[in-house]
C-alpha positions in Angstrom: 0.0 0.0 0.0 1.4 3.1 -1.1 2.3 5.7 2.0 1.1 9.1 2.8 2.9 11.2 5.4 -1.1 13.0 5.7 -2.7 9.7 6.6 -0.3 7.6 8.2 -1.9 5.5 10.9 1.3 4.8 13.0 0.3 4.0 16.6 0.0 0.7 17.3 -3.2 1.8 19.1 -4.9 3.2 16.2 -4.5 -0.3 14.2 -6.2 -1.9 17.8 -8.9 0.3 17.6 -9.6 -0.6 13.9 -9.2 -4.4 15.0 -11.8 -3.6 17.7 -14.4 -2.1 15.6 -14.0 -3.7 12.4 -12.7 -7.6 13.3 -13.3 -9.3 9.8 -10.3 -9.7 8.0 -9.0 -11.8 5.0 -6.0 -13.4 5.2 -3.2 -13.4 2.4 -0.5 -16.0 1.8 2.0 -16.8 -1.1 2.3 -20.7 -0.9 4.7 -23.0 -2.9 2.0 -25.1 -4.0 -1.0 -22.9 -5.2 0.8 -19.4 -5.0 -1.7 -16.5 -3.5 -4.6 -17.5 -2.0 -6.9 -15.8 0.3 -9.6 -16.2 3.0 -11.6 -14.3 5.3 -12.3 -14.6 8.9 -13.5 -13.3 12.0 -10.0 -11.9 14.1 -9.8 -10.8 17.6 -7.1 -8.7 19.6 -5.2 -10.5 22.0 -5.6 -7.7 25.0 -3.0 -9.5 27.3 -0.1 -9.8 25.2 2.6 -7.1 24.2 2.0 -4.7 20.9 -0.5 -6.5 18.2 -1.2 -10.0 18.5 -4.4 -11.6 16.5 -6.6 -14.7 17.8 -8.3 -16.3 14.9 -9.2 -19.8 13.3 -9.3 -21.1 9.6 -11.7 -24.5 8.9 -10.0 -27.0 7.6 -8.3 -27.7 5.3 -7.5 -23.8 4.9 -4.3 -24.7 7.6 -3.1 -26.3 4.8 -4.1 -24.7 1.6 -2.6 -21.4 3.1 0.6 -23.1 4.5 0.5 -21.7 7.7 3.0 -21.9 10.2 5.4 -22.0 7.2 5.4 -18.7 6.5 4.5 -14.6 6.9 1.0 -13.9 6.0 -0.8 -10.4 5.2 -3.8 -9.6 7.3 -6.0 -6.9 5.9 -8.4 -4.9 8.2 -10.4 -2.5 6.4 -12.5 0.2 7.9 -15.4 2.8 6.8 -15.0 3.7 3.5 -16.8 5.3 0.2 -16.5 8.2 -2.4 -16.0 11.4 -2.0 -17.2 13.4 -5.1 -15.4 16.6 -6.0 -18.7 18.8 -6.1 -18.7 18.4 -2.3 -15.7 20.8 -2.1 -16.0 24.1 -3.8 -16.2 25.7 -7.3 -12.4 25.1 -8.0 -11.5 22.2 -10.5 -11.3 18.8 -8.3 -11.2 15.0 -8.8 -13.0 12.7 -6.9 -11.4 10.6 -3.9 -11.9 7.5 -2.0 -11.9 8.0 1.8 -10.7 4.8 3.7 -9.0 3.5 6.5 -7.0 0.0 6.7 -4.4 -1.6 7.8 -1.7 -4.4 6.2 -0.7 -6.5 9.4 2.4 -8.8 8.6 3.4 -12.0 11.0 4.0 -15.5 10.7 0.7 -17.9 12.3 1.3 -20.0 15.5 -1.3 -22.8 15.4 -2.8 -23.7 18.5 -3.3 -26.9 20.2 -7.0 -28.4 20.4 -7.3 -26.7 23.9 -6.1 -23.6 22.9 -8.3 -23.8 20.1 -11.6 -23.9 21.8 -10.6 -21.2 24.1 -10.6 -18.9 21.0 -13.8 -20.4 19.7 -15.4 -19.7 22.4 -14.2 -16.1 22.9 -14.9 -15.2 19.0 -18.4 -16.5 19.7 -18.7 -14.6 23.3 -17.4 -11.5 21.3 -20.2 -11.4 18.8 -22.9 -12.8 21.3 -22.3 -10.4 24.0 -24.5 -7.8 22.2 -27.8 -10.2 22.0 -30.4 -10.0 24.2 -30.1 -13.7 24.7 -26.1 -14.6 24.0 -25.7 -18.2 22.7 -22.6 -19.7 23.9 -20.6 -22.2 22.6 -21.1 -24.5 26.0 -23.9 -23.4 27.5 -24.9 -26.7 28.3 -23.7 -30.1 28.3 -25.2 -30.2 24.7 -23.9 -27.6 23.2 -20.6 -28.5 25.1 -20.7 -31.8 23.2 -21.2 -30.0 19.8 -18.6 -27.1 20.2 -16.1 -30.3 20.5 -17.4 -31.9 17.6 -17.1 -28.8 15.8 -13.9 -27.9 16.7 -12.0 -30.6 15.6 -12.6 -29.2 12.1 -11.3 -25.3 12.4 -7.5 -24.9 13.2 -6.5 -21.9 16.0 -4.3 -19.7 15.3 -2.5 -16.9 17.1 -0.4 -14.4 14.9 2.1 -12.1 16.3 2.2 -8.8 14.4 5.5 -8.3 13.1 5.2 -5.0 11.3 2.1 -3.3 9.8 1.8 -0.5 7.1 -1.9 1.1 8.0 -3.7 4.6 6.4 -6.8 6.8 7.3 -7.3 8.8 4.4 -10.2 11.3 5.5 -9.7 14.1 3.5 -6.7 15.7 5.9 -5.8 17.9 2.9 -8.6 19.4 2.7 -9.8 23.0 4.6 -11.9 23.0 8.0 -14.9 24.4 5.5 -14.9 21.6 2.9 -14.5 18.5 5.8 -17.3 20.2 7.3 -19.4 20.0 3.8 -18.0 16.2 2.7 -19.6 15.1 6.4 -22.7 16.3 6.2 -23.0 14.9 2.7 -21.9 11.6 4.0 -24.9 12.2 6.7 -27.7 12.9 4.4 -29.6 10.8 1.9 -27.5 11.0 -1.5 -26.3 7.9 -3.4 -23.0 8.0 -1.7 -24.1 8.4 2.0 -22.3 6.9 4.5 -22.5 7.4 8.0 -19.9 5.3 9.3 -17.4 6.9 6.9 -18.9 10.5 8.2 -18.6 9.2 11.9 -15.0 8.2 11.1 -13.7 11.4 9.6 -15.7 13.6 12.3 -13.3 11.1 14.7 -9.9 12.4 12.7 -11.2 16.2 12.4 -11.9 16.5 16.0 -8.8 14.7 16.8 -7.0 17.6 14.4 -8.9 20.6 15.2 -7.9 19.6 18.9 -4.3 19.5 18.5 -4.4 22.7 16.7 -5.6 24.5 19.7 
């Protein structure tokens, strides 16, 4: 991904928050047998450990198709993001933009034993289930214990230390207070490019700006 100096995401909490908030990735190898190939899973952060370390699982046989263990693999995280037409700025001559923000997390898989394994199974499920009014979890009962061991034995844990990451938020930085201002609220309204993540997202880097400024 090519670098900006305006929209650098350096911090290594910046990339945790977009892990947070935005925790479906796809996973990128090159392999010796099939070359690139690609999959997309659920990730989650692990809080405990030092700098940014990812808790995941592939189904089988993705372990193998993806060769992991063997080697680095590219994690993509992607956050809000959509067009930003040039008639949102002013009069002057302009070409349209894409606002995004994502990250390219690099690091080489550690594949956990069957124990391990359902200990992240069961915390991706309590992730997602925490925000239902009636959470279904993996071994709730001595049913559901008996089929979350079952299924297990077919998805392979994995645990990948982040080595190095390249990450951007591109939310029109460059621009003046006046046209941010104008490319928000046309991200809040109704027109065919709406988007109010993306406006909630840029009003997040603005503020963040405006207040540093002071």
């Amino acid at each position: 991904m090519r670098q900006n100096p305006s929209f650098t995401l350096a911090s290594d909490e910046g990339v945790k928050r977009l892990v947070r908030e935005h925790p479906w990735a796809t996973i990128v190898s090159m392999t010796d047998a099939s070359g690139l190939v690609a999959s997309h899973y659920p990730v989650l952060l692990d809080e405990d450990a030092d700098g940014i370390v990812l808790l995941t699982h592939v189904g089988k046989p993705d372990d193998l198709v993806h060769e992991l263990g063997r080697h680095e693999v590219l994690v993509i995280v992607q956050g809000p993001h959509g067009y930003v037409s040039p008639g949102w700025y002013d009069a002057n001559p302009a070409v349209p933009t894409w606002n995004f923000v994502t990250a390219h997390l690099h690091g080489t898989p550690e594949l956990l034993d069957a124990d391990e394994n359902l200990r992240v199974l069961e915390a991706l499920v309590d992730h997602f289930e925490d925000a239902m009014p009636e959470p279904r979890r993996m071994r709730g009962t001595l049913a559901n214990s008996e089929y979350a061991d079952r299924i297990a034995t077919g998805t392979v844990g994995l645990r990948i230390p982040i080595t190095r990451f390249v990450a951007k938020n591109k939310m029109s930085q460059n621009r003046p207070d006046e046209t941010v201002d104008r490319i928000i609220a046309e991200l809040e309204g109704a027109g065919p490019y709406a988007s109010p993540p993306l406006a909630a997202e840029m009003r997040r880097t603005h503020e963040a700006l405006r207040a540093a400024r002071r």
